[in-house]
N, C-alpha and C positions, 0 to 999 in steps of 0.2 A: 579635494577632488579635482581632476585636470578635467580641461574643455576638452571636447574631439574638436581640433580644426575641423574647416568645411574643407571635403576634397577637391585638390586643382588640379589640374593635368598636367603641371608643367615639365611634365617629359616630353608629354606630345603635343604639345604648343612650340615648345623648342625642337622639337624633332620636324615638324611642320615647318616652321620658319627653316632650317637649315635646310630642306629640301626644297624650300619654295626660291632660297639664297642661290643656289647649287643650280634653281633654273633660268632664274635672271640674270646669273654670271655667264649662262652659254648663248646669252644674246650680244652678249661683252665682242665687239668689230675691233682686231686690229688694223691700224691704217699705219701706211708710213708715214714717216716723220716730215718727207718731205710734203706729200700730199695732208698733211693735217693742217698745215696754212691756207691752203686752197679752200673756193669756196664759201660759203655761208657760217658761220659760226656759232657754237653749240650753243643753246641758249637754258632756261630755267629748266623744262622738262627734261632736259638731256643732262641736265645739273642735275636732277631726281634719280635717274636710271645708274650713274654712276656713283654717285651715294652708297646707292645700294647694293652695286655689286663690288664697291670700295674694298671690302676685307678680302672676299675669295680674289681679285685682281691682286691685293697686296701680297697675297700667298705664292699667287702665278709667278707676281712680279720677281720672287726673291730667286727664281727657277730662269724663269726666261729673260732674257735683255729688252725684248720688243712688246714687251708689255708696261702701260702705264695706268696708274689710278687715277690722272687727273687730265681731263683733256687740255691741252696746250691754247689750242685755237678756240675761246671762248667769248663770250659778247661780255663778260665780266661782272659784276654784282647782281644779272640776277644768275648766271650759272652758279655763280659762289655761293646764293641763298638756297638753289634748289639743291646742290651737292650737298649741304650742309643738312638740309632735310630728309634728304635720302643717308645719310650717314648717321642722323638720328633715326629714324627708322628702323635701321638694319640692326643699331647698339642698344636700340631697349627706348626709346621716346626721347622724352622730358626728364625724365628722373623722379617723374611724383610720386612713385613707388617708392623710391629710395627717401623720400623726404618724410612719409609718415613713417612715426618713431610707434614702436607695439607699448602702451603707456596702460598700466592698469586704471578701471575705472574710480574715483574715490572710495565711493560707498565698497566698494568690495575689500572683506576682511580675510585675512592669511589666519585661518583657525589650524591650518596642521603646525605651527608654530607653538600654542599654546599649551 
């Protein structure tokens, strides 16, 4: 006899995330190139924000010339650590999902074999 999995929504968790993706990307500022040295430079949470809208900017980018995924002008290892976290975020976390393996329990025996 089969389990019934427990039901997940993952339509509309993913349906969610990409609309919530689709709204953090319209916060997405282009600046010129030259004006992007100028200034103060982007630091950890501004590493977070482009993380996240890393994939729809990479889509813009492949459309527009004056679009970039990564700001130029940055304070360096902690933008890199917070880009990196907003990048995991957007791609699914950690990966701890993908690490548990579906492993039957011992004790449970395959009688429709028999």
């Amino acid at each position: 006899m089969k389990k019934k999995l427990a039901f997940r929504p993952k339509g509309k968790v993913l349906l969610l995330g990409f609309i919530s993706l689709l709204l953090f990307s319209a916060c997405a500022e282009q600046v010129p190139i030259d004006a992007c040295t100028e200034g103060e430079p982007y630091g950890f949470w501004y590493g977070i924000m482009h993380g996240v809208i890393a994939p729809i900017a990479f889509i813009i980018s492949l459309f527009e010339k004056d679009v970039a995924i990564y700001a130029i002008h940055n304070n360096g290892a902690w933008y890199n650590l917070g880009f990196l976290f907003g990048i995991s975020i957007t791609m699914g976390g950690t990966g701890k999902s993908v690490s548990h393996s579906k492993k039957k329990p011992k004790n449970e025996h395959n009688y429709e074999s028999q």
